[in-house]
TORNU-789096 format. One record per atom (N, C-alpha, C, CB): x negated, y negated, z negated. Coordinates in pm, whole numbers, padded with zeros to 5 digits, always signed. Each point is the difference from the previous one (the first is absolute). Glycine has a CB too. Layout:
N
XYZ
...
//
This chain:
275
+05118-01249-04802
-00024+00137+00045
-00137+00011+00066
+00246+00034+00032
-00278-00120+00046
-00162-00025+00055
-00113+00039-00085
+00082-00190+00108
-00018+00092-00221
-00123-00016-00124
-00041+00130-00082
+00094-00239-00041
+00071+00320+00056
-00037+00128-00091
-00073+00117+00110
+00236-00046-00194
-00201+00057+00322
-00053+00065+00115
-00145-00025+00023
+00219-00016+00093
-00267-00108-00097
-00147-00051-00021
-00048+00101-00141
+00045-00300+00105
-00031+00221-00223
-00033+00069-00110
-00011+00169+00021
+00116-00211-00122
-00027+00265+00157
+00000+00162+00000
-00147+00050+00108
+00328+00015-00027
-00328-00131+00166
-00062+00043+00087
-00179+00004-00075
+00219-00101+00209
-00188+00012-00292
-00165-00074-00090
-00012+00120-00062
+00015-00281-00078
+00089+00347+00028
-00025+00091-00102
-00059+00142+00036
+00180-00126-00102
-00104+00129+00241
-00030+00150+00044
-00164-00016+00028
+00265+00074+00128
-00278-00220-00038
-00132+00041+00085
-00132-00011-00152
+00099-00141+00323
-00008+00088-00404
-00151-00022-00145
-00057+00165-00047
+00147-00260-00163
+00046+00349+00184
-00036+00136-00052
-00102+00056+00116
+00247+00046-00139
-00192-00070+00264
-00113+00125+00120
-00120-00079-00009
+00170+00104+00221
-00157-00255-00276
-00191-00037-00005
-00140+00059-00133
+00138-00256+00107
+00024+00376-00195
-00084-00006-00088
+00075+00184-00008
-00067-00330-00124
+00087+00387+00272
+00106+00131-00057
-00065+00095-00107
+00112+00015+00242
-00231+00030-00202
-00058+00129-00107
-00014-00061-00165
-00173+00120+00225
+00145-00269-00237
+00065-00031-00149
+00141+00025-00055
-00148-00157+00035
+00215+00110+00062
+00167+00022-00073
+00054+00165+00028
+00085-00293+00070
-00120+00337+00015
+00044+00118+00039
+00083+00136-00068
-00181-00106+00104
+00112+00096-00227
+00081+00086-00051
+00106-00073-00050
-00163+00154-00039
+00235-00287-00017
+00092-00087-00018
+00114+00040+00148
-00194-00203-00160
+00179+00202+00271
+00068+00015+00092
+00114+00054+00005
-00166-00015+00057
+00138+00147-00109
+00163+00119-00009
+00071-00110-00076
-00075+00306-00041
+00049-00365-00063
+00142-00027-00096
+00007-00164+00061
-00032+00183-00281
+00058-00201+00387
+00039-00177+00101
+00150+00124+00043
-00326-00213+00175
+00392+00086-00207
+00130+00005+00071
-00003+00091+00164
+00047-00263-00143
+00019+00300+00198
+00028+00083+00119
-00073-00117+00141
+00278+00156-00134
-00197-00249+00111
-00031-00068+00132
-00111-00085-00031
+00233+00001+00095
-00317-00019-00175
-00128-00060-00024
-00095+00094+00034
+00074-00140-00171
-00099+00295+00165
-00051+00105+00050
+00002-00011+00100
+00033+00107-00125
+00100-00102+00182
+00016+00025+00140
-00047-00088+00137
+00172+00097-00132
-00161-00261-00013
-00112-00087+00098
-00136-00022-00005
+00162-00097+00010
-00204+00197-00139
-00167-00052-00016
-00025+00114+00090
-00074-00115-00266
+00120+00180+00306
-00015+00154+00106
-00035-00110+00108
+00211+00245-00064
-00064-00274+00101
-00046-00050+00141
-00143-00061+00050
+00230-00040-00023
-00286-00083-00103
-00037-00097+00005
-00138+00095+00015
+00180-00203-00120
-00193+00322+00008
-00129+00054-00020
-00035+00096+00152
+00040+00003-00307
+00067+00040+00403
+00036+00041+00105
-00122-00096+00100
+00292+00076-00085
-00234-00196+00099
-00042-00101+00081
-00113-00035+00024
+00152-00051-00048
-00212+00026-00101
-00183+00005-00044
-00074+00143+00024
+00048-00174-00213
+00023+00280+00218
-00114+00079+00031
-00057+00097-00108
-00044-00187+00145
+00173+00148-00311
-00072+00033-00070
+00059+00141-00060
-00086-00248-00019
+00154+00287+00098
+00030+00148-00065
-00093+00112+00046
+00242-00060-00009
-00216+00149-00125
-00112+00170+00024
+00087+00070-00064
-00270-00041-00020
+00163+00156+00038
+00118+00127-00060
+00014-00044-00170
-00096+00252+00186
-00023-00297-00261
-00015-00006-00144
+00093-00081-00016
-00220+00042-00048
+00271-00173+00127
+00090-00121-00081
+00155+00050+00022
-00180-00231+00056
+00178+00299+00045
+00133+00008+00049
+00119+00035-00089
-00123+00054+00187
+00087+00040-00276
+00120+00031-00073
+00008-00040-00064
+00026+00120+00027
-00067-00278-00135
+00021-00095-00040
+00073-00069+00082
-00162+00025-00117
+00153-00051+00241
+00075-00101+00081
+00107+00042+00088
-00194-00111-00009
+00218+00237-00002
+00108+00039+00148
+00130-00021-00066
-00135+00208+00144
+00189-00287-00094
+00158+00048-00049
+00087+00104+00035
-00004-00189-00010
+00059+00317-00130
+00095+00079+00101
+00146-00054+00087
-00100+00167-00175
+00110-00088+00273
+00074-00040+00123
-00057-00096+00122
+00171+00032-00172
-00355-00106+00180
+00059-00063+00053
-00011+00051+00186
-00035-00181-00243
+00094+00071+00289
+00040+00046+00154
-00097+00022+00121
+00186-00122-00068
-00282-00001+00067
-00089-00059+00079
-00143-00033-00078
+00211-00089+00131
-00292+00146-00079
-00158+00020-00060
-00106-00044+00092
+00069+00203-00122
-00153-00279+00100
-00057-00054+00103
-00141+00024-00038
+00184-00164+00065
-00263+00220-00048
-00163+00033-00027
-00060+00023+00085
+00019+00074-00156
-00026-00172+00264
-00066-00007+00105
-00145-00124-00016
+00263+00092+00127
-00264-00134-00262
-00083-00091-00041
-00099+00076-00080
+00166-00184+00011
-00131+00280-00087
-00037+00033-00138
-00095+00159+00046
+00261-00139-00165
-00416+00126+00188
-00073+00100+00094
-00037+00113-00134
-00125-00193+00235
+00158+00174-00335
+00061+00108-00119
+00044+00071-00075
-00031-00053+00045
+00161+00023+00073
+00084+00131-00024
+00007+00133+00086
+00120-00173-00087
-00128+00263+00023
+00005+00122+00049
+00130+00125-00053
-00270-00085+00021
+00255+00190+00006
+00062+00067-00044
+00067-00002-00112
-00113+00065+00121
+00045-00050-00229
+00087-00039-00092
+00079-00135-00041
-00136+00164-00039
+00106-00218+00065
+00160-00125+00059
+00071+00059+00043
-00071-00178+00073
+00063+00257+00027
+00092-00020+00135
+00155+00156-00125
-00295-00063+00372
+00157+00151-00431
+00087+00111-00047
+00074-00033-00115
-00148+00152+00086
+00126-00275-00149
+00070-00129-00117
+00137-00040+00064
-00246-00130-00079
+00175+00081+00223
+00139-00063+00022
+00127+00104+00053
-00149-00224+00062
+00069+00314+00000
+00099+00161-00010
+00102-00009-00093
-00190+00154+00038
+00118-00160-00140
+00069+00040-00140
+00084-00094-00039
-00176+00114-00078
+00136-00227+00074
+00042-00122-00067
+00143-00060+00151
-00326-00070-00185
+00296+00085+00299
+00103-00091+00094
+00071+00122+00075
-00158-00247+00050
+00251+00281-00049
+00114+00113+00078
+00013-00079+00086
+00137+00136-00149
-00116-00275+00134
+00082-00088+00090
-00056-00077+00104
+00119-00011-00174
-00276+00046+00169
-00093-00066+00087
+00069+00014+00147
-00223+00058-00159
+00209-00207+00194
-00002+00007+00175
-00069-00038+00082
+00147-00006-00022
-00258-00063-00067
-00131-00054+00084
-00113-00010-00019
+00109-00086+00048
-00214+00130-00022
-00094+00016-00025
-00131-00032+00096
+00152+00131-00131
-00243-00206+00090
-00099-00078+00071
-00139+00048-00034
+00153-00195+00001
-00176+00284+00051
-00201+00029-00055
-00116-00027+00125
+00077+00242-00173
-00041-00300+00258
-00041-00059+00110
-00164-00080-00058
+00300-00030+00116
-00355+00091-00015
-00163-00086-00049
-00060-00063+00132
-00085+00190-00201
+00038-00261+00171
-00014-00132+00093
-00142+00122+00051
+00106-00337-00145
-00165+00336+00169
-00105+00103+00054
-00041+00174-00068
-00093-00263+00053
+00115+00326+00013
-00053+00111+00026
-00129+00076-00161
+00053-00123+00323
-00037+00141-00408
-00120+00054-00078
-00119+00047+00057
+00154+00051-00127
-00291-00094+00167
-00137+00074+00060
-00019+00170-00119
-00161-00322+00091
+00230+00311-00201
-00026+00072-00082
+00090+00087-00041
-00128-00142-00034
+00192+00193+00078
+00127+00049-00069
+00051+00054-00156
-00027+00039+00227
-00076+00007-00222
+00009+00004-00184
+00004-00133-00062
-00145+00206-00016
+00181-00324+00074
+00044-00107-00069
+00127-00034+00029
-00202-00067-00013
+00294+00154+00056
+00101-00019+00035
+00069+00085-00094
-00056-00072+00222
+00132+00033-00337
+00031+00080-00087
+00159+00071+00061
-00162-00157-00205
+00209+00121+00284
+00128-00002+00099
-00019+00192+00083
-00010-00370+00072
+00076+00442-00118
+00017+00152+00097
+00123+00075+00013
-00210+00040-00068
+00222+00024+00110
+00131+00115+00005
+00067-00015-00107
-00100+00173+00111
+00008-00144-00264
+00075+00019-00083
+00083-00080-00040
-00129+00112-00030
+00090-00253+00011
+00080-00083-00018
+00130-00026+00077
-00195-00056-00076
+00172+00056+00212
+00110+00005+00077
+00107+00139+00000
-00164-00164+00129
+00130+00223-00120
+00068+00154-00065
+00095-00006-00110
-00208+00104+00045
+00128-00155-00157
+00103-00073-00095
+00122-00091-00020
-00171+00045-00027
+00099-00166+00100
+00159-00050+00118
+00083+00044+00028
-00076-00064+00090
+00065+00201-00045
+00083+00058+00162
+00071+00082-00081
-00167+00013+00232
+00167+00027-00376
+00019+00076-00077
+00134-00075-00112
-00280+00112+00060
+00221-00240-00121
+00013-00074-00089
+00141-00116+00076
-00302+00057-00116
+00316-00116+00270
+00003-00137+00039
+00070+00066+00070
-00177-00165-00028
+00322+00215+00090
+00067-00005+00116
+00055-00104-00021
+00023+00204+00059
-00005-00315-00039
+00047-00161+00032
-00113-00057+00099
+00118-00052-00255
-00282+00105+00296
-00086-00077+00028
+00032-00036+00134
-00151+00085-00159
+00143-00198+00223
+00079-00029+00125
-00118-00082+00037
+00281+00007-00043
-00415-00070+00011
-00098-00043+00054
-00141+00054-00070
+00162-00193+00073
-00256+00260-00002
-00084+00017-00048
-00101-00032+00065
+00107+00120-00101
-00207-00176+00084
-00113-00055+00058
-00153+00032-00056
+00178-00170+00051
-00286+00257-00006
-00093+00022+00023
-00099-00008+00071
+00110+00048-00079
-00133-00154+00105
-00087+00009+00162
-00118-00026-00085
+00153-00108+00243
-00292+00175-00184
-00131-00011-00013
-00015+00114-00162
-00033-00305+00153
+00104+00330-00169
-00007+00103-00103
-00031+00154+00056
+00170-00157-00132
-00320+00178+00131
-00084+00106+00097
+00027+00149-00098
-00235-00202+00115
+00339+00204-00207
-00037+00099-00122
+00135+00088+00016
-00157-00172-00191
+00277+00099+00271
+00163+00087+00030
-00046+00052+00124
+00217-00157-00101
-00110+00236+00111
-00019+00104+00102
+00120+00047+00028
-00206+00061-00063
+00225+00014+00186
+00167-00008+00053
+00054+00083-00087
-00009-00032+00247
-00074+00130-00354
+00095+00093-00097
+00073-00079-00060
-00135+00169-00045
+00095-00237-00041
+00072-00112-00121
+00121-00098+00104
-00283-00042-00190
+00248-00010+00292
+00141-00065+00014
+00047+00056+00096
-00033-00197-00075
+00042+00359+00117
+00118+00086+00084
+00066-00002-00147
-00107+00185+00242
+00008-00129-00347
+00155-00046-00123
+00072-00082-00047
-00070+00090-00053
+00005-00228+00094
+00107-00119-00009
+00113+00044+00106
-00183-00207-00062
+00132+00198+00143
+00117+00009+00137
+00122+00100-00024
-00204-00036+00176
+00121+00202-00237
+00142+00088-00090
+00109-00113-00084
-00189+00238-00070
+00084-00274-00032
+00087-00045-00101
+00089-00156-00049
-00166+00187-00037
+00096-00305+00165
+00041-00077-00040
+00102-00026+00127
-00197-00058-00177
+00307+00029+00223
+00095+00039+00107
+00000-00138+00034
+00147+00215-00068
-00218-00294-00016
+00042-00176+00074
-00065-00053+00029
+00117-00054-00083
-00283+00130+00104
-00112-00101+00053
+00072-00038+00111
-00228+00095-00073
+00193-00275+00064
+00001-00092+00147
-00162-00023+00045
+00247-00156-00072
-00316+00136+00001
-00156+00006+00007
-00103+00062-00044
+00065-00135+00018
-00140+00172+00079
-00138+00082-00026
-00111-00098+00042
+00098+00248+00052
-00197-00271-00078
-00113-00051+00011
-00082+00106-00034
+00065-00221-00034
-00162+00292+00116
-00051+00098-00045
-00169-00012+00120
+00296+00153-00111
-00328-00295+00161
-00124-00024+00059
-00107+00067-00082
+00083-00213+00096
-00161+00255-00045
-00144+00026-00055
-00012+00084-00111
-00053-00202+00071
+00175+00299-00085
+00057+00113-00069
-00073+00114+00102
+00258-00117-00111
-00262+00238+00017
-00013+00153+00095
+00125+00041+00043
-00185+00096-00127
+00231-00141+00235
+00130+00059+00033
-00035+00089+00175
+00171-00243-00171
-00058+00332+00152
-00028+00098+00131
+00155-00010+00067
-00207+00202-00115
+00226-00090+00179
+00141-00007+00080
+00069+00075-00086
-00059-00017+00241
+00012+00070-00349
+00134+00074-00065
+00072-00117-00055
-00102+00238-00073
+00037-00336-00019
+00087-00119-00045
+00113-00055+00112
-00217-00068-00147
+00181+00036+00253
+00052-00004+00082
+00155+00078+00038
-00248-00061+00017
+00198+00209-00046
+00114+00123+00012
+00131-00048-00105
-00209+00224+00042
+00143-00254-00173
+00025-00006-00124
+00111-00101+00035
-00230+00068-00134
+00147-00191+00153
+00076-00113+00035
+00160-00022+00092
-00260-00038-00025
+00207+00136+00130
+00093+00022+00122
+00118+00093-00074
-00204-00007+00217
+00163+00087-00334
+00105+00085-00020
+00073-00039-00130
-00121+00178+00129
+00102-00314-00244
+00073+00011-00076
+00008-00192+00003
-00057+00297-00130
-00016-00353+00207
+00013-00141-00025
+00094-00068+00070
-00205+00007-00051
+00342-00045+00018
+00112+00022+00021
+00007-00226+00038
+00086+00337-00194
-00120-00410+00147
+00003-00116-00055
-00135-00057+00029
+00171+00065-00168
-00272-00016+00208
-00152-00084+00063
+00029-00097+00068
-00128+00172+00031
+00090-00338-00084
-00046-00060+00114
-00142+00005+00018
+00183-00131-00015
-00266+00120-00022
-00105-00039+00034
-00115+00085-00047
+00112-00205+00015
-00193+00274+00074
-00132+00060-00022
-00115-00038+00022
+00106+00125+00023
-00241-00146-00101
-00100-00037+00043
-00103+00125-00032
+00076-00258-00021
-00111+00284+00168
-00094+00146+00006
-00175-00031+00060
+00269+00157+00075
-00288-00272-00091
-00149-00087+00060
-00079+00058-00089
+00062-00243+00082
-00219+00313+00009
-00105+00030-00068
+00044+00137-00060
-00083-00248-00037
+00160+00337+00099
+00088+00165-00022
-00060+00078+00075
+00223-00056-00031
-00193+00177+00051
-00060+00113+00094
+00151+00048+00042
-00266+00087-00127
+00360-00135+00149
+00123-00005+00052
-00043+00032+00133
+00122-00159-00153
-00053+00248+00210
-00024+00032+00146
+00150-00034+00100
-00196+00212-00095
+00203-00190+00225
+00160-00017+00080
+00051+00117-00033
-00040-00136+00210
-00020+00261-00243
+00122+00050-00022
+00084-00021-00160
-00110+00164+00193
+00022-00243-00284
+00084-00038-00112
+00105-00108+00052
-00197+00050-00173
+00156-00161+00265
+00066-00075+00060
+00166+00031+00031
-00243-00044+00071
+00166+00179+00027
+00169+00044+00061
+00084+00051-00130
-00084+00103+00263
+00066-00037-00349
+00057+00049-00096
+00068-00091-00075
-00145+00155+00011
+00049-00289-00061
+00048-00144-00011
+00130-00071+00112
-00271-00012-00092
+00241+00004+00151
+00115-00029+00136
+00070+00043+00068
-00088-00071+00013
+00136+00212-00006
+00070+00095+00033
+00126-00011-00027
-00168+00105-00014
+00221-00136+00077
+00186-00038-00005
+00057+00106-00106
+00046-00071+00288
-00110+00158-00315
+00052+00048-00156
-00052-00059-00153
+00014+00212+00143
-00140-00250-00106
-00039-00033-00128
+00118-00165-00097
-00308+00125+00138
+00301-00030-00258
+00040-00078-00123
-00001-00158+00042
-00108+00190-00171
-00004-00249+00216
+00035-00188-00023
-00029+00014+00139
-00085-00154-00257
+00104+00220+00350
+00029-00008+00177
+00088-00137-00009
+00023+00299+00095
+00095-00356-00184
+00056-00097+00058
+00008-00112-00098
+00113+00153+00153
-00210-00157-00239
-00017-00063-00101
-00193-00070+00018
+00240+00189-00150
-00319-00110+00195
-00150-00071+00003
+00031-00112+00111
-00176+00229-00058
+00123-00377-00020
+00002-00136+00083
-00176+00037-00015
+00266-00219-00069
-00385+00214+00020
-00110-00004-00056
-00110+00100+00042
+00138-00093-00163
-00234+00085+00254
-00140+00086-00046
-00088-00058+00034
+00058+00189+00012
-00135-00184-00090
-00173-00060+00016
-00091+00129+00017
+00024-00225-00178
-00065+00231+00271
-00084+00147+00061
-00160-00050+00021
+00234+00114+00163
-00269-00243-00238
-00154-00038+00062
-00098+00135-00038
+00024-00299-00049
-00130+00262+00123
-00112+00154-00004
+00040+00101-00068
-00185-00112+00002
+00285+00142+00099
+00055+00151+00033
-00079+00065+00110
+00238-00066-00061
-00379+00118+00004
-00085+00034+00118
+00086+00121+00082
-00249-00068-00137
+00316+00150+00084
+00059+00156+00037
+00189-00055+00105
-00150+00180-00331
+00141-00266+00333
+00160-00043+00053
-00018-00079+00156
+00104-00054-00289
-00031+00102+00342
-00034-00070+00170
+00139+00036+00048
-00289+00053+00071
+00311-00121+00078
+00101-00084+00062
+00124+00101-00052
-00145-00128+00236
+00149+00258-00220
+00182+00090-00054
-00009-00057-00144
+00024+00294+00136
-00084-00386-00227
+00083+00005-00127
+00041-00159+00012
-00134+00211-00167
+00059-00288+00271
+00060-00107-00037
+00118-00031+00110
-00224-00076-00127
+00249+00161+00218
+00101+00020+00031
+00123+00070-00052
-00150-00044+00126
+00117+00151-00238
+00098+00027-00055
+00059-00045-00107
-00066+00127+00099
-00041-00263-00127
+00064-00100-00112
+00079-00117+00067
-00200+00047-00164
+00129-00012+00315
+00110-00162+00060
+00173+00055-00010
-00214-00110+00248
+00260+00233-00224
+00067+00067+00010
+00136-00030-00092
-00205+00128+00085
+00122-00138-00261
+00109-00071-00089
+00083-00111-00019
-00116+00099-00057
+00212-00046+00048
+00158-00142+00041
-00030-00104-00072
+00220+00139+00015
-00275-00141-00163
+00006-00138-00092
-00168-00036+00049
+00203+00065-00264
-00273-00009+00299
-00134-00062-00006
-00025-00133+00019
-00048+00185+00062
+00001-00242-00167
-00030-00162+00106
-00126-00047-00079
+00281-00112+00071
-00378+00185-00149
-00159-00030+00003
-00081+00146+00026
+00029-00218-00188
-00116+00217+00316
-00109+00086+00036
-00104-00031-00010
+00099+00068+00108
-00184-00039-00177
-00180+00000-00006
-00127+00056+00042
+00096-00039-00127
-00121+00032+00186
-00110+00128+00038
-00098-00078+00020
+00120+00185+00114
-00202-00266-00141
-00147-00017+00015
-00093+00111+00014
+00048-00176-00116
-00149+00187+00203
-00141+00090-00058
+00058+00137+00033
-00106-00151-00226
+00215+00177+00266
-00027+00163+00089
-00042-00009+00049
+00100+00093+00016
-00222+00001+00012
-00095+00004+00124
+00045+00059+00085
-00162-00009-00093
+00264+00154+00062
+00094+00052+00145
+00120-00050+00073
-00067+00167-00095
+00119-00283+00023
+00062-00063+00069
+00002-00093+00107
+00030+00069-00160
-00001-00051+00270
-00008-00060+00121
+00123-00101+00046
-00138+00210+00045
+00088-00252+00057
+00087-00098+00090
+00129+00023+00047
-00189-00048+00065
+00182+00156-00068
+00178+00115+00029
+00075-00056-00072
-00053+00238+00020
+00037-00231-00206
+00039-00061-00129
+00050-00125+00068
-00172+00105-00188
+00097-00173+00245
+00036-00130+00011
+00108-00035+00066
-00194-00027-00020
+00145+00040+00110
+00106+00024+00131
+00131+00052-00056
-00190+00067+00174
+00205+00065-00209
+00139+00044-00031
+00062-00066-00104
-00056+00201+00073
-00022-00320-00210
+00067-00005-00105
+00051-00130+00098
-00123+00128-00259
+00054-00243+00336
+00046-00123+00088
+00114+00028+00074
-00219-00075+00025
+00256+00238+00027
+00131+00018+00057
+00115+00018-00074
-00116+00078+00147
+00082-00035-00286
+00109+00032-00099
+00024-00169-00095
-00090+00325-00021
-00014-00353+00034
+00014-00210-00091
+00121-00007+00115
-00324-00184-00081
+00300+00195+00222
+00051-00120+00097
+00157+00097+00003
-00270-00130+00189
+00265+00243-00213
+00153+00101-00006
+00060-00109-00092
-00063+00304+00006
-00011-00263-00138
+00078-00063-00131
+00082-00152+00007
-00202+00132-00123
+00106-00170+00171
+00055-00192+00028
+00153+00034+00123
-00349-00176+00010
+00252+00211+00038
+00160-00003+00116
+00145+00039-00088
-00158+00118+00240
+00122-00001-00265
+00113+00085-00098
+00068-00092-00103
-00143+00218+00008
-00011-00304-00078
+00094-00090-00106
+00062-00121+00055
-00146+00067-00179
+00079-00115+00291
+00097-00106+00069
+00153+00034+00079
-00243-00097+00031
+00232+00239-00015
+00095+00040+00082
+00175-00017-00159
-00245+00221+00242
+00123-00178-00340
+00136+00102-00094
-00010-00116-00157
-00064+00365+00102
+00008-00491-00043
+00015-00078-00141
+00111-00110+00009
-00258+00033-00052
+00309+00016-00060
+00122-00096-00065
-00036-00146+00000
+00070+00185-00160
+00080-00270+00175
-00058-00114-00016
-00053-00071-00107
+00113+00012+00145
-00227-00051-00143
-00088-00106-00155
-00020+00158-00024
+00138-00297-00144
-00174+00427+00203
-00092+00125-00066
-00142-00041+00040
+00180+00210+00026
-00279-00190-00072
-00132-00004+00021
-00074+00127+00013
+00023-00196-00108
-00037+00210+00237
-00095+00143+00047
-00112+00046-00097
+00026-00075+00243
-00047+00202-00296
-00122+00095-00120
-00083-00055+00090
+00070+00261-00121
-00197-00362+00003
-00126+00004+00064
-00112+00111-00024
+00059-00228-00006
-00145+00211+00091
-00068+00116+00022
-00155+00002+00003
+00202+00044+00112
-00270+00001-00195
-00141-00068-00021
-00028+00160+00038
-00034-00251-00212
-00062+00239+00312
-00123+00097+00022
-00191-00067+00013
+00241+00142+00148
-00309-00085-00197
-00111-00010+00046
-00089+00125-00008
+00041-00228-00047
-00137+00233+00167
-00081+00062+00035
-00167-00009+00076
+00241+00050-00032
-00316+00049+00027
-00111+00016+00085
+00001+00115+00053
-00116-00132-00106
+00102+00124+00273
-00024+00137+00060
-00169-00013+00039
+00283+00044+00110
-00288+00067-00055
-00150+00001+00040
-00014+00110+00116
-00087-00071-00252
//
């Protein structure tokens, strides 16, 4: 079984060393040979909008193009079409575009998603300068199971926020670093009514120039929380500090007071800079 697992592995990486030769051959490979020269072509970096519909398989679940600085929109409105069943999705770019018109990644594409994908339960964008809080307040309508947003170095404002607070039912984890997110999106976010009020463990808030001490107090506030981030607010102060060190030292007590025996107390990662 080794020998034939080797062989297959020789085979795939000979096709992605040579993909735009074989490429049009692709559609007619068995289901799960697609589905792994995807992955493999995933990994390298080598998907765009032109190869893709040679290589996508319909249905599949999990899409990862956080390698591949070529895909744009039309991918993203392919896989619309092609995956109902999508639940994950990765377009995450390791830095920021100086150019933005090289970022083939915008609304539209994501729009299409939000349209195409109610199953999507992770979506990740960070450093993608081209979305904007229109396109994923419509994820947030339409997909009822996001657990993750990654949305750093996105145009996002406090309506996403609103958006978020009012239909994201199942959020753990938000990343809003390098946003124009303000505290009062915060409170709307943390507000003992909002949607994942008892469900967000997760936020990364680094250079959040517009956010100071009421939002990161109204994130200490949430029952599951147990990672806070805030680097690089410049309005955040020493208050922050102080009050989140009285709520760590609440929590411990509480979990030593109320833990079962062989239970292990929620750990709790915060970091910060005040100034």
């Amino acid at each position: 079984m080794s020998q034939v697992t080797s062989l297959k592995s020789r085979a795939l990486s000979s096709v992605v060393k040579q993909l735009d030769r074989y490429l049009q051959a692709v559609p007619e490979l068995p289901f799960t040979v697609r589905a792994d020269l995807l992955r493999l072509a995933c990994k390298r970096g080598l998907i765009r909008d032109d190869n893709l519909p040679q290589l996508l398989t319909d249905g599949s679940m999990t899409l990862d193009f956080s390698h591949s600085d070529a895909v744009g929109d039309a991918a993203l409105v392919l896989v619309a079409a092609k995956c109902p069943y999508l639940t994950s999705l990765n377009l995450n770019w390791t830095v920021r575009a100086q150019d933005l018109s090289t970022d083939g990644v915008t609304d539209e594409g994501i729009h299409a998603l939000a349209k195409s994908c109610p199953n999507l339960q992770w979506l990740l964008c960070r450093n993608r300068g081209n979305i904007t809080s229109s396109s994923v307040i419509a994820i947030t309508k339409r997909c009822q199971l996001l657990r993750t947003l990654d949305l750093g170095g996105c145009i996002i404002d406090d309506s996403l926020l609103t958006a978020v607070a009012e239909n994201c039912h199942s959020l753990k984890s938000i990343n809003l670093s390098f946003t124009s997110v303000t505290s009062k999106g915060f409170a709307s976010l943390c507000h003992t009514e909002s949607a994942c009020f008892r469900t967000l463990e997760e936020i990364h808030a680094t250079n959040c120039a517009q956010i100071c001490d009421d939002a990161i107090q109204c994130a200490a506030r949430l029952p599951s929380l147990s990672i806070l981030i805030f680097h690089n607010c410049r309005l955040v102060t020493e208050a922050s500090r102080l009050h989140l060190d009285d709520i760590l030292q609440r929590q411990q007590g509480r979990a030593r007071r109320e833990r079962r025996p062989g239970a292990k107390p929620r750990p709790v990662q915060m970091s910060w800079t005040v100034y």
